[in-house]
BAFI-3210 file (N, C-alpha, C; in Angstrom, 3 decimals, decimal comma, padded with zeros to 6 digits):
// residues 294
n [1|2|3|4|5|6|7|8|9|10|11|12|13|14|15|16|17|18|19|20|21|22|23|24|25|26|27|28|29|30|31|32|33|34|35|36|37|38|39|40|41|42|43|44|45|46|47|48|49|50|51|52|53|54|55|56|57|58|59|60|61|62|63|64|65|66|67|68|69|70|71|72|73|74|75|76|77|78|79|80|81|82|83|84|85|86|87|88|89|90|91|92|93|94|95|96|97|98|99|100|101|102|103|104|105|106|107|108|109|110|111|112|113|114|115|116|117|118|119|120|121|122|123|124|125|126|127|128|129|130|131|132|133|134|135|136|137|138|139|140|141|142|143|144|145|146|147|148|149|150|151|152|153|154|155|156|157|158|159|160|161|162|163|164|165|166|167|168|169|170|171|172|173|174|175|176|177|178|179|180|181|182|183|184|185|186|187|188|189|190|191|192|193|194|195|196|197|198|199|200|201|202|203|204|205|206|207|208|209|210|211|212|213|214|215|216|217|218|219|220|221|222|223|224|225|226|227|228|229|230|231|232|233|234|235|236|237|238|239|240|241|242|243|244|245|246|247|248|249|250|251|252|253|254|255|256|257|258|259|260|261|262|263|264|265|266|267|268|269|270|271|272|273|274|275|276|277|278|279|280|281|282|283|284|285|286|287|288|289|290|291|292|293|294]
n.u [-164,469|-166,209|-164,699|-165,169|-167,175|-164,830|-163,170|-165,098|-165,380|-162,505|-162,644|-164,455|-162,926|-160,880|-161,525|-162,570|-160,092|-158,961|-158,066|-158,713|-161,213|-164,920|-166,575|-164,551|-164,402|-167,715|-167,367|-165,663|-167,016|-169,151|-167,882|-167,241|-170,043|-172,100|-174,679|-175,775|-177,505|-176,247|-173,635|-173,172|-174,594|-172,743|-170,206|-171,283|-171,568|-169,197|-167,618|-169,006|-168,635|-165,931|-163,487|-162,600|-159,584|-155,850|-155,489|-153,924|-150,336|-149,633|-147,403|-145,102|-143,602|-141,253|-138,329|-137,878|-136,092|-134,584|-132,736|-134,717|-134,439|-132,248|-133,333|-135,803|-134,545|-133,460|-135,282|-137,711|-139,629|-141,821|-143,468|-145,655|-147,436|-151,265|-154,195|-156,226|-155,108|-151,741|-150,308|-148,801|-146,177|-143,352|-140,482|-137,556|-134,593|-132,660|-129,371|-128,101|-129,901|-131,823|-134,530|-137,724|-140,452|-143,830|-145,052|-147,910|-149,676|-151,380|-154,641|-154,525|-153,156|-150,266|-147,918|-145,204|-144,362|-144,906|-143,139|-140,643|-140,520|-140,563|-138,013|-136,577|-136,987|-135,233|-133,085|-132,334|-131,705|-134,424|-134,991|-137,799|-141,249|-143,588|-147,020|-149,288|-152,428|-154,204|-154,317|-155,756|-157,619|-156,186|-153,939|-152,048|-151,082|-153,115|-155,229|-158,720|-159,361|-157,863|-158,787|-161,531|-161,379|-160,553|-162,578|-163,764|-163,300|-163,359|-163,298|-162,676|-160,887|-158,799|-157,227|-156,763|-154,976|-153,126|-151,932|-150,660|-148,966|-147,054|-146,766|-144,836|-143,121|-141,912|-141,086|-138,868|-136,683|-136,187|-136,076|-136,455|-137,466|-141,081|-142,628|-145,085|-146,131|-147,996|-150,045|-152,404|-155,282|-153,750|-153,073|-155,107|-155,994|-153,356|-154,291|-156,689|-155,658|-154,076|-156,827|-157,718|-157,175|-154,585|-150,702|-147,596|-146,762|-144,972|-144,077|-146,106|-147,109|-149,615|-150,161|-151,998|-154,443|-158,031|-159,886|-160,604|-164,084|-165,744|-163,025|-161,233|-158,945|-158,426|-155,825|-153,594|-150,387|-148,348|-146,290|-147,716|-147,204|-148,791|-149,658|-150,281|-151,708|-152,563|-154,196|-156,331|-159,395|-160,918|-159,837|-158,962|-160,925|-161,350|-159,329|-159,322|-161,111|-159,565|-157,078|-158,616|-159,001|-156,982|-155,922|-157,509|-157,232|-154,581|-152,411|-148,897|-148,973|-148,003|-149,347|-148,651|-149,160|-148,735|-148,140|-149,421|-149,520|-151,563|-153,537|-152,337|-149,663|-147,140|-146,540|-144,266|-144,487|-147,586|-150,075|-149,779|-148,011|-145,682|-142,899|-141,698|-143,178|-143,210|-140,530|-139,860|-141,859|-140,506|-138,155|-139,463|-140,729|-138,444|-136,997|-139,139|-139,201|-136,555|-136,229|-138,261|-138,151|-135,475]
n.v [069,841|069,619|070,376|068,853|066,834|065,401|064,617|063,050|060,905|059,874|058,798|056,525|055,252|054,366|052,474|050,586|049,882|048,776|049,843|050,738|049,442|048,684|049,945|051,557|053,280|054,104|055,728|057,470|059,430|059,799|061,869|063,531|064,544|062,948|061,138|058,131|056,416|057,800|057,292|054,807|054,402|055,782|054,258|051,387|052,484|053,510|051,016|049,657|051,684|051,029|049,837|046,172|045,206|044,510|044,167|046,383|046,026|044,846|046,432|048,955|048,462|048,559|050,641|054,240|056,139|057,871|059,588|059,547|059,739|061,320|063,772|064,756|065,430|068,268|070,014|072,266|072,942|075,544|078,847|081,224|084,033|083,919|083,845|083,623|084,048|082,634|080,326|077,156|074,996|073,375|074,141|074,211|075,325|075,543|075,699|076,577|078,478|077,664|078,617|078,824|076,549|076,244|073,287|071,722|069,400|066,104|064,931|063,563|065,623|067,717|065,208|063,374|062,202|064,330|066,121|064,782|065,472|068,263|068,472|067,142|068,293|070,874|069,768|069,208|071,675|073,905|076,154|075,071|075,133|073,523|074,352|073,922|072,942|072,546|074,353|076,252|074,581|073,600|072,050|069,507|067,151|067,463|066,944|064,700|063,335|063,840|064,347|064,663|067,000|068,399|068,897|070,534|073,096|076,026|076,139|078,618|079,565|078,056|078,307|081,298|080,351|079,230|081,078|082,610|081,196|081,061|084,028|083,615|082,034|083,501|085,829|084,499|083,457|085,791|087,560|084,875|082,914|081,661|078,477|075,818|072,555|069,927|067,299|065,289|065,837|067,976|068,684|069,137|071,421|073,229|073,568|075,098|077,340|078,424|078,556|081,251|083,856|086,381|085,340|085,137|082,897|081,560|078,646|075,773|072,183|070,208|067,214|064,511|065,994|066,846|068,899|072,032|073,301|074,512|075,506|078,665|079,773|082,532|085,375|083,614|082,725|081,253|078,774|075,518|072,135|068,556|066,408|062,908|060,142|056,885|054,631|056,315|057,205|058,905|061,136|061,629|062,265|064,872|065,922|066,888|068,930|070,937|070,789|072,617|074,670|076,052|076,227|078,458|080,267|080,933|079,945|078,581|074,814|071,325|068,336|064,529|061,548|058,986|055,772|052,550|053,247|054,317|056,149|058,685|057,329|058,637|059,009|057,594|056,310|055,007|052,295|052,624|052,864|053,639|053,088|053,411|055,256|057,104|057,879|059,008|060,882|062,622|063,124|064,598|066,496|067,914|068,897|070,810|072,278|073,174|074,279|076,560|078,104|078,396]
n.w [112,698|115,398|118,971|120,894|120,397|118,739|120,350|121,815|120,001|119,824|122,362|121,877|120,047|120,664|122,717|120,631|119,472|121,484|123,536|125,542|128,116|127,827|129,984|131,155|128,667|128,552|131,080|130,870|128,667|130,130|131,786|129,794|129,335|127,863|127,980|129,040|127,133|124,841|125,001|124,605|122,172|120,283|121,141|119,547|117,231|116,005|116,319|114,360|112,479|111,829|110,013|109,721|111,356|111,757|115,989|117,789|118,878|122,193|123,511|122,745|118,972|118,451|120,014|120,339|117,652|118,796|122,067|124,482|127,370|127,423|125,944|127,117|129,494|128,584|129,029|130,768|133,801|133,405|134,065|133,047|131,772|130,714|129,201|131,069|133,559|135,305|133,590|132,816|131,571|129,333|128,735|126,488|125,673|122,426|121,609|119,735|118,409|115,302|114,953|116,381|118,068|118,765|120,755|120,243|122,639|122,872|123,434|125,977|127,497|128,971|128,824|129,684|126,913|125,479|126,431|125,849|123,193|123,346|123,946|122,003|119,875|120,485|121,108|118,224|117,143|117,606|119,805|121,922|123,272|125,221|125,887|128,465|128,213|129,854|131,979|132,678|133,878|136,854|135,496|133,911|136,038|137,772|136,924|136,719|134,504|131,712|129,321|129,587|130,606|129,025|127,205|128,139|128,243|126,390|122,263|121,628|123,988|124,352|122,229|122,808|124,877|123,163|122,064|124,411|124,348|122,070|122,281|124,729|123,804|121,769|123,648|124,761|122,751|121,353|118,375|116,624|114,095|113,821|115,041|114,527|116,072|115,864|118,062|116,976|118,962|119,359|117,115|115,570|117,130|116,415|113,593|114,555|115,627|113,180|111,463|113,046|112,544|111,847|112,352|114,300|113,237|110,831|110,349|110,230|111,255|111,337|112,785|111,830|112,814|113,734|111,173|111,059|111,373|108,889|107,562|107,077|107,082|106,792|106,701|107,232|107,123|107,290|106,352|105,876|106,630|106,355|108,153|107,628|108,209|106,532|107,850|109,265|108,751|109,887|110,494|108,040|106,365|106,356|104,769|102,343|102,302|103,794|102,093|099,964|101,748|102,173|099,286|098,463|100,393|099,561|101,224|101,821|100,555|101,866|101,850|103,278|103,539|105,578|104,908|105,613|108,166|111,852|113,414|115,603|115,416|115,788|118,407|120,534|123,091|122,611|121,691|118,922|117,813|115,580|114,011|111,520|110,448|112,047|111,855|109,438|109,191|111,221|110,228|107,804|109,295|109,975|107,599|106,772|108,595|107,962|106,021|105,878|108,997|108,900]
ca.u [-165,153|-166,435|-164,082|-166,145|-167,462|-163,678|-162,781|-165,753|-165,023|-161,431|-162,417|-164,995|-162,299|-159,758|-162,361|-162,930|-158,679|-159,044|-157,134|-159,789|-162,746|-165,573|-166,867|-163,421|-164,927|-168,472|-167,073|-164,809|-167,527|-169,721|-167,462|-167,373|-171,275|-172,981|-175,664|-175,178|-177,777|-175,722|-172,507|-173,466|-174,912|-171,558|-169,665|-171,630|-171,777|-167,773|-167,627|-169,671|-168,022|-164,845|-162,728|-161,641|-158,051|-155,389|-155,819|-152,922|-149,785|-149,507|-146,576|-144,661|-142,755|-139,938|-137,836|-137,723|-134,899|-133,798|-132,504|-135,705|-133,857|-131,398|-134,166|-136,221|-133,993|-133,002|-136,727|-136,822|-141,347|-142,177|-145,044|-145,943|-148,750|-151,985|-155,170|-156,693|-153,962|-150,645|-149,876|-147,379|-145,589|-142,312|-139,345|-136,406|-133,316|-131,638|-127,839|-127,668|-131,429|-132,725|-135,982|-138,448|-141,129|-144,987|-145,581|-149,071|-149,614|-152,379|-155,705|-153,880|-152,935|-148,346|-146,854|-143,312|-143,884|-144,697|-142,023|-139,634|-140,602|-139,795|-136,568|-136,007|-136,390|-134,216|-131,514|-132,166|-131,649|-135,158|-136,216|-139,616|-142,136|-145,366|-148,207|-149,838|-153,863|-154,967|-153,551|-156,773|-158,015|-155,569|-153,476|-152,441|-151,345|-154,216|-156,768|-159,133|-159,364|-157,627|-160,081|-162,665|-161,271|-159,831|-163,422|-164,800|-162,588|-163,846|-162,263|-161,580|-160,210|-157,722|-156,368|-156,462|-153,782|-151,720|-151,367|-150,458|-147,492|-146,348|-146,064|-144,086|-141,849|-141,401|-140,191|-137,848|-136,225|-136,003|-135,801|-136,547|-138,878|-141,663|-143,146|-145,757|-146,699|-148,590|-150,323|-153,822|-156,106|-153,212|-152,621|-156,631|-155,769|-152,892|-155,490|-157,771|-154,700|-154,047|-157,770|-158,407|-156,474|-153,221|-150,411|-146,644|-146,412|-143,958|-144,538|-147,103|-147,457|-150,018|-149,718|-153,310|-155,181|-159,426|-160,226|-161,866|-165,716|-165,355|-162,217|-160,824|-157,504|-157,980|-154,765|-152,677|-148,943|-147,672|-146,452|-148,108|-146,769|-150,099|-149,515|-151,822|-151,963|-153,212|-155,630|-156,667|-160,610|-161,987|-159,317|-158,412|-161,907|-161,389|-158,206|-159,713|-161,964|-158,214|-156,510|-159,586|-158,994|-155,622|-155,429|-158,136|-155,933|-153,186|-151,322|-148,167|-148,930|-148,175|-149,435|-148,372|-149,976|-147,600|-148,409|-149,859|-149,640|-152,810|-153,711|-151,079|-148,206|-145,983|-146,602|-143,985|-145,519|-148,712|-149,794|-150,415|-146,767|-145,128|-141,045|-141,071|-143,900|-142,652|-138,901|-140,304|-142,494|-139,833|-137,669|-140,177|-140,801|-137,104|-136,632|-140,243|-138,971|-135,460|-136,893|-139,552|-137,498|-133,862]
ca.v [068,983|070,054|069,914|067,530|065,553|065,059|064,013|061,663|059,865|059,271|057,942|055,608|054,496|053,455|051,317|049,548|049,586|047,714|050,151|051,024|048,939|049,478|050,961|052,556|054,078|054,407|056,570|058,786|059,497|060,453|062,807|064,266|065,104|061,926|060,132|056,659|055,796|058,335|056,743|053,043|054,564|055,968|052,822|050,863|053,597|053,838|050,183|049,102|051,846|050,886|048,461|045,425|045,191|044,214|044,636|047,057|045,235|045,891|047,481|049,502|047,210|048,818|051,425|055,264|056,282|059,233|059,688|060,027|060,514|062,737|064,656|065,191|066,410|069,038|070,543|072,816|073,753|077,290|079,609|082,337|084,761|083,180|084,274|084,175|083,745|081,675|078,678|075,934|074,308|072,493|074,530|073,947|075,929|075,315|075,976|077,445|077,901|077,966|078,780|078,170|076,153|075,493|072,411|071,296|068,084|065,565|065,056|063,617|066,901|067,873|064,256|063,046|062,031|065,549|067,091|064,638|065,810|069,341|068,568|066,453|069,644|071,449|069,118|069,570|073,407|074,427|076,354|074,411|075,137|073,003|074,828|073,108|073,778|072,117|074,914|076,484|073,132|073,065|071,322|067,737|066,524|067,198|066,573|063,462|062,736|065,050|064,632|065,229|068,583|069,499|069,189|071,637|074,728|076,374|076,505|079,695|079,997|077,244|079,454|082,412|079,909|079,011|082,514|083,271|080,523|082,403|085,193|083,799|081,642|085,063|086,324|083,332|083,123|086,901|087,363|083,457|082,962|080,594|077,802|075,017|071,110|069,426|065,974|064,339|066,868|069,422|068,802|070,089|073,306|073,826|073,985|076,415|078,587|078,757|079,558|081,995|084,678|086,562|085,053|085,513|081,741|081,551|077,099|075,129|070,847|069,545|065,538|064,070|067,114|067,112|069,852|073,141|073,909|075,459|076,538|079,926|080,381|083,996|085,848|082,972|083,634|080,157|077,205|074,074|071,008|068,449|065,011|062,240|058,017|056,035|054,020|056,898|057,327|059,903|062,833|061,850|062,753|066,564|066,140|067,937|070,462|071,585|071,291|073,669|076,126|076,551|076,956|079,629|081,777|081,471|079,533|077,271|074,036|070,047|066,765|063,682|060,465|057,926|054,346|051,744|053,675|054,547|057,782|058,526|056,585|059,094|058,922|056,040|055,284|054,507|051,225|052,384|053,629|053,347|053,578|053,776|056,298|058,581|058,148|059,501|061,815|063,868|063,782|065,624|068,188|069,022|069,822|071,615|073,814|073,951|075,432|077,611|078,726|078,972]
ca.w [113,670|117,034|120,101|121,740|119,034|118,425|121,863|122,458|119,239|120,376|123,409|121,423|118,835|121,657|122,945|119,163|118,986|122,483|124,122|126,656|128,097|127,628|131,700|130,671|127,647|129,032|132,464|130,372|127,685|130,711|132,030|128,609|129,154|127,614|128,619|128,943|126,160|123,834|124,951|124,130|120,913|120,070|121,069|118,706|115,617|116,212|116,223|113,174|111,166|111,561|109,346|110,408|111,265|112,969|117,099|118,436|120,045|123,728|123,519|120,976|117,939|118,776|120,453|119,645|117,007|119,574|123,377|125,080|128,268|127,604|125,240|128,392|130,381|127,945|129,074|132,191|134,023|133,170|133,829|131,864|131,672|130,112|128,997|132,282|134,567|135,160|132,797|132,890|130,500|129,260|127,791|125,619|124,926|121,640|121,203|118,681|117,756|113,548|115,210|117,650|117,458|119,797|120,553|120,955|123,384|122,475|124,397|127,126|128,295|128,706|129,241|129,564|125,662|124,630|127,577|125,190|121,994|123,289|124,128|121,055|118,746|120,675|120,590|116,475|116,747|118,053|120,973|121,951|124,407|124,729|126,785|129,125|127,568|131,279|133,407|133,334|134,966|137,317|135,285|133,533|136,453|138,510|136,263|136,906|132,985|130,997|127,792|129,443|131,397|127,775|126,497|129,247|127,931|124,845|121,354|121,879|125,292|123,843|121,038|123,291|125,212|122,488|121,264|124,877|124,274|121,032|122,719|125,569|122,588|120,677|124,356|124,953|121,997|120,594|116,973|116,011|112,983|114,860|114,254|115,592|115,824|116,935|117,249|117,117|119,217|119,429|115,397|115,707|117,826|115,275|112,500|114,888|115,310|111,786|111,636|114,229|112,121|111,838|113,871|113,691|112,602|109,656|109,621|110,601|110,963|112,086|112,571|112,345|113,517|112,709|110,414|111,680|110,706|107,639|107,563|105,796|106,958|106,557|107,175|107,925|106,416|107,963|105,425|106,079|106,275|106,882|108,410|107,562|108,357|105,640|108,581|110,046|107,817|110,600|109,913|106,980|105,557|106,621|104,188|101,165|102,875|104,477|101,374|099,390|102,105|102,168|097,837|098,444|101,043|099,238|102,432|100,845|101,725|101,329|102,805|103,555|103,617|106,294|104,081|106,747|110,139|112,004|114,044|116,805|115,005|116,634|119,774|120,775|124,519|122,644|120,947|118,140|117,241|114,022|114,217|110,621|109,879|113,002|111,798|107,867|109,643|111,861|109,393|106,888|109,804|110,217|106,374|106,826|109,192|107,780|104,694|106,548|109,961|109,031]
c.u [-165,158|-165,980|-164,260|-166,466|-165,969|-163,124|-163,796|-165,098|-163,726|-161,579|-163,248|-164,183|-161,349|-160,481|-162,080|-161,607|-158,497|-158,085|-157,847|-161,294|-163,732|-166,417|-165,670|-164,310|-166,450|-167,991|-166,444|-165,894|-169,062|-169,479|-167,274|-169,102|-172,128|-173,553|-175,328|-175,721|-176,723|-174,143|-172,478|-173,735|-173,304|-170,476|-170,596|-171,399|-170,055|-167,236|-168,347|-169,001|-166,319|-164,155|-162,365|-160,063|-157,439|-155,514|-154,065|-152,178|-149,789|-148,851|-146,171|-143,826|-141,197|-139,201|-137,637|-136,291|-134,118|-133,766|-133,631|-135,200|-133,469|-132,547|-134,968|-135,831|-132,985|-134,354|-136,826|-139,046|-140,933|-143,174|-144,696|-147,183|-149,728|-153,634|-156,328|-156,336|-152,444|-150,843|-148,670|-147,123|-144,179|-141,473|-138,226|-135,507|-132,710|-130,339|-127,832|-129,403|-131,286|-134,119|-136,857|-139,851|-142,796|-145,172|-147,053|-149,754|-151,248|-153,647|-155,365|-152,914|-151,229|-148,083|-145,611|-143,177|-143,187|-143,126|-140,437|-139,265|-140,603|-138,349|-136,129|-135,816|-135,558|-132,779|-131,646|-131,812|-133,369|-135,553|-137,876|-140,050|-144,008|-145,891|-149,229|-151,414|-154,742|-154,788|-154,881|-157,364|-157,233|-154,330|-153,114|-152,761|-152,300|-155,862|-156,935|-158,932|-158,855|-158,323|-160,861|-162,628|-160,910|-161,247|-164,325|-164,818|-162,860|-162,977|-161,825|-160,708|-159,085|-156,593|-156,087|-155,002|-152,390|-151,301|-150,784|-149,045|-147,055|-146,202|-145,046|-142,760|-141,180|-140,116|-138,584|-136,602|-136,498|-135,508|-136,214|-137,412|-139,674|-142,396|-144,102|-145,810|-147,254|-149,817|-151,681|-154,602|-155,080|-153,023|-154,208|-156,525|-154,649|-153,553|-156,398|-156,767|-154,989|-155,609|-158,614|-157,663|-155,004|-152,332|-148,748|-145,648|-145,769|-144,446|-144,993|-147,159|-148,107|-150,178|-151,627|-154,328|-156,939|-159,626|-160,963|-163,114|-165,502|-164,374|-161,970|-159,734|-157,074|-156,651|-153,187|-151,158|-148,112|-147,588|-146,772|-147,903|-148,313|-149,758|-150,567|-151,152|-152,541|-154,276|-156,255|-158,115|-160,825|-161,528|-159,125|-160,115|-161,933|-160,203|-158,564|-160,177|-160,625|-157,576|-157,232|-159,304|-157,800|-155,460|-156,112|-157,257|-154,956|-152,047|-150,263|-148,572|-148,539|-149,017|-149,113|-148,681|-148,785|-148,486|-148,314|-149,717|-151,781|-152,873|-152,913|-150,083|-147,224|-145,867|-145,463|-144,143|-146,564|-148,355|-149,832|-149,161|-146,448|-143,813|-141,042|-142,240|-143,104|-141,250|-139,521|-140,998|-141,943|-138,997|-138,060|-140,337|-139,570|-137,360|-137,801|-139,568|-137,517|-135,749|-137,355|-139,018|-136,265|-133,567]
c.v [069,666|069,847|068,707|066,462|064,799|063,738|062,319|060,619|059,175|058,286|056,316|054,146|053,673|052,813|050,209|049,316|048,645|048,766|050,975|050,084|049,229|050,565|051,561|053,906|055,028|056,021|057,647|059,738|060,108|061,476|064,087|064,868|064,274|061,106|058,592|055,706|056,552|057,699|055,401|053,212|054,692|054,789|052,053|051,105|053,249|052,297|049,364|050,014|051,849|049,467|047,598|045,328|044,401|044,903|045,614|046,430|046,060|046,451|048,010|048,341|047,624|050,395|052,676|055,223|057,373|058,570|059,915|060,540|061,524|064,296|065,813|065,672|067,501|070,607|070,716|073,158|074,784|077,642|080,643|082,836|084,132|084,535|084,908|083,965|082,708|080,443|078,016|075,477|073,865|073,044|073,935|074,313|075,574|075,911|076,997|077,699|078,411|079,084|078,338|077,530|075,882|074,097|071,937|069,768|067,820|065,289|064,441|064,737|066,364|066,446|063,906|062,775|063,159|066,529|066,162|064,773|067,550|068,871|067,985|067,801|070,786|070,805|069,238|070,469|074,367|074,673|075,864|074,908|074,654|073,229|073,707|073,465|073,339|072,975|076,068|075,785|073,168|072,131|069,603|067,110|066,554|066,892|064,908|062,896|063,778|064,814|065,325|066,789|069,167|069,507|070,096|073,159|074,780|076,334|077,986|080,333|079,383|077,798|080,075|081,706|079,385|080,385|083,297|082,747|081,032|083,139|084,995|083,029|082,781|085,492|085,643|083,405|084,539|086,965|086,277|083,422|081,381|079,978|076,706|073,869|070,896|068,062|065,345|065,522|067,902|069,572|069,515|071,058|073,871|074,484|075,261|077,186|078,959|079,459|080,737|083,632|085,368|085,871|085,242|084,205|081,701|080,142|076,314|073,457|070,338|068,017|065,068|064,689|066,805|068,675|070,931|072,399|074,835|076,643|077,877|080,427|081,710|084,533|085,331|082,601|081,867|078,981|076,311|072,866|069,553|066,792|063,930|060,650|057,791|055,710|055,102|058,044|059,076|060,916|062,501|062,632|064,273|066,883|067,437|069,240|071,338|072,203|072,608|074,787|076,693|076,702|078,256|080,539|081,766|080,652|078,687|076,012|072,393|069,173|065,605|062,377|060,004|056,335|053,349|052,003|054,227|056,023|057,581|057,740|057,233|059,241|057,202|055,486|054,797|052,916|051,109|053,316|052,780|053,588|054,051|054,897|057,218|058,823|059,293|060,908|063,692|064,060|064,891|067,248|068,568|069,633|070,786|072,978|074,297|075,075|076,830|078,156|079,362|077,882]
c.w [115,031|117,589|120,459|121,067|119,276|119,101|121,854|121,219|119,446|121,067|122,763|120,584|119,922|121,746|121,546|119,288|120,220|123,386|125,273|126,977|128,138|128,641|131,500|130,210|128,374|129,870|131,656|129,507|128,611|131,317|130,979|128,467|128,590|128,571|128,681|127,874|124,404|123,918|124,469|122,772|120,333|119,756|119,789|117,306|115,979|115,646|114,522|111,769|110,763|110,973|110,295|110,539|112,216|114,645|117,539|119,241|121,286|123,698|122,216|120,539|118,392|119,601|119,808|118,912|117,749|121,106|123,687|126,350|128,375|126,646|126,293|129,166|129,794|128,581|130,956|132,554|134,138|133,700|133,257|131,548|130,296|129,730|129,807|133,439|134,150|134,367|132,504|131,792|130,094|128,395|127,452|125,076|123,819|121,749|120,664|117,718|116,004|113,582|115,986|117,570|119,279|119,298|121,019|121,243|122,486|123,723|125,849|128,221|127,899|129,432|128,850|127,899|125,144|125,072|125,989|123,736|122,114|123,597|123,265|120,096|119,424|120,754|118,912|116,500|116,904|118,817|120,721|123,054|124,475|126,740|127,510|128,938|129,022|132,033|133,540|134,521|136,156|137,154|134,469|134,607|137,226|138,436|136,673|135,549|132,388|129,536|128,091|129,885|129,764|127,165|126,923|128,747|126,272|123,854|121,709|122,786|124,570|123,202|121,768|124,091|124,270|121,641|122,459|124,793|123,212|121,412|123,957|124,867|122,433|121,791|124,589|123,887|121,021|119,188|116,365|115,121|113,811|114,054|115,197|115,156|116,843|116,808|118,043|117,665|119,363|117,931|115,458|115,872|117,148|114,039|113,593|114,722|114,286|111,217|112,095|113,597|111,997|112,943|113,439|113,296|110,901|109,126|110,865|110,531|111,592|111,742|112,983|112,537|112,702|112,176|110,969|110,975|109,763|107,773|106,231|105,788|107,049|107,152|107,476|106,908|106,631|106,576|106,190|106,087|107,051|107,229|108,274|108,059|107,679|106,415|109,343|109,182|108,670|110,425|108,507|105,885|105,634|105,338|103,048|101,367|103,831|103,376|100,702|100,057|101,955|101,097|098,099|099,513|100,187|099,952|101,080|101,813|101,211|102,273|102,504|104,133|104,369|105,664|106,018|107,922|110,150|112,604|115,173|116,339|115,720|117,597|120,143|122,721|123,821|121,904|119,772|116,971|116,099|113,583|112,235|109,597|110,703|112,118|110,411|108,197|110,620|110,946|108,227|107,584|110,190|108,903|106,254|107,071|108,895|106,743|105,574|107,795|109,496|109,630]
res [x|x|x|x|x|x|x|x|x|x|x|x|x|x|x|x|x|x|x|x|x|x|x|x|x|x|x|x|x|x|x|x|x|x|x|x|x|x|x|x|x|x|x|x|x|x|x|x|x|x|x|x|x|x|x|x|x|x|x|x|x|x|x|x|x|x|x|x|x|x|x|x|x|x|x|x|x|x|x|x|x|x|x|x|x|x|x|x|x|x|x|x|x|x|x|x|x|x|x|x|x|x|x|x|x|x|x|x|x|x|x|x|x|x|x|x|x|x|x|x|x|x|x|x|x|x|x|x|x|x|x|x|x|x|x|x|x|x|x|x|x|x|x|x|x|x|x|x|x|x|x|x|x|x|x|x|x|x|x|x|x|x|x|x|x|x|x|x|x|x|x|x|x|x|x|x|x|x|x|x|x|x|x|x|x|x|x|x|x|x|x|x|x|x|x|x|x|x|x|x|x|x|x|x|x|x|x|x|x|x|x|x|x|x|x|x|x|x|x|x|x|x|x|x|x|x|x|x|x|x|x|x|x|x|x|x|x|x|x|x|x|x|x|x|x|x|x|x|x|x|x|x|x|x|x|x|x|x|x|x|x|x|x|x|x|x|x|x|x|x|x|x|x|x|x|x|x|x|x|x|x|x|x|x|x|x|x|x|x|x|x|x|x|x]
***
């Protein structure tokens, strides 16, 4: 699926989940480059093809199963040479590291979630570091919308940034067998990685991610671990055309359906969290990467 495509449909579906109004939706969906009759179209199409369901509580059901505090402040701002200059982002010392792992933030650009989901896998035993993919822009925080600034920068500038964060992991954390996650539009730019050719990725999870454009995997050495949501129709339809590519390389790979969560379950600021898909879900990517890191 197309960057953009990707993006706008997000912003469309929040709307239908209620978690944006619709001059919300509209304004963002124009900053993304739509017209206002293609944005109303959208809204509607988004709307009509989506199941009925339950509406998203306001808040989360319940409280994360980890320190978010102390997780977060395990996580120190970096820069580090980029593709086409300086880029920021959110490191993580392990102890005693297994292995090190990229994390890649969701279309909301590096927030305190993602900053605490690096510091959560390094309290497991993983150096983390999640790249800030805005620091072209200027940044998360200084972005006006960070969707729409993340829909400005090309797929491939993107990659070219998360291959500049592997190489500043690799530096960080010398020797480590590496590894990535990453969730909803960064579970996406996991999959481009993995498609964009060789990389010195050992294991791979992406949580949610939409499917390249005919992917091929070529080259890519990385086990797979593939996160899915039962309610979540719009990636989940890329599921097969993922799995097909990955028997044809050769990649190892599984997936994992989460039974009644929706898209973003792991995210626990959002509304649309799932304590007992996320809990099932990190636990699968520790033994992932215990297997596959060390």
């Amino acid at each position: 699926m197309a960057l953009r495509s990707y993006l706008a449909t997000e912003i469309a579906l929040d709307h239908v989940d209620g978690l944006l109004t619709r001059r919300e939706a509209l304004q963002r969906l124009g900053l993304l480059g739509l017209t206002a009759v293609a944005a109303s179209g959208l809204l509607s199409a988004c709307a009509d093809a989506t199941p009925a369901r339950a509406a998203p509580s306001p808040a989360p059901a319940a409280t994360p199963d980890y320190d978010v505090a102390a997780a977060t402040a395990r996580t120190e701002a970096i820069t580090f040479p980029g593709g086409t200059g300086s880029m920021s982002g959110a490191f993580a010392a392990a102890q005693s590291p297994k292995g090190a792992v990229l994390v890649v933030h969701e279309n909301r650009g590096l927030t305190d979630h993602i900053r605490a989901v690096t510091g959560r896998l390094a309290g497991d035993g993983y150096t983390a570091l999640a790249p800030d993919l805005l620091s072209r822009a200027g940044g998360t925080a200084g972005a006006a919308d960070a969707t729409a600034a993340l829909g400005a920068i090309s797929e491939a500038d993107l990659v070219a940034d998360l291959r500049s964060g592997l190489a500043e992991l690799g530096r960080r954390a010398s020797g480590a067998t590496l590894g990535a996650v990453g969730f909803c539009f960064g579970g996406g730019m996991v999959w481009q990685l993995l498609n964009s050719g060789p990389t010195e990725l050992a294991a791979a999870a992406p949580f949610y991610g939409p499917a390249p454009d005919n992917p091929a995997f070529t080259g890519a050495k990385a086990a797979v671990l593939g996160i899915f949501a039962e309610q979540d129709d719009r990636v989940n339809a890329g599921r097969d055309t993922l799995d097909r590519a990955l028997t044809a390389a050769g990649v190892t790979h599984e997936f994992v359906t989460e039974a009644g969560a929706g898209h973003a379950f792991f995210n626990d600021t959002g509304q649309r969290y799932n304590p007992t898909a996320a809990t099932d879900a990190y636990r699968r990517l520790l033994a992932w990467f215990g297997t596959h890191l060390g």
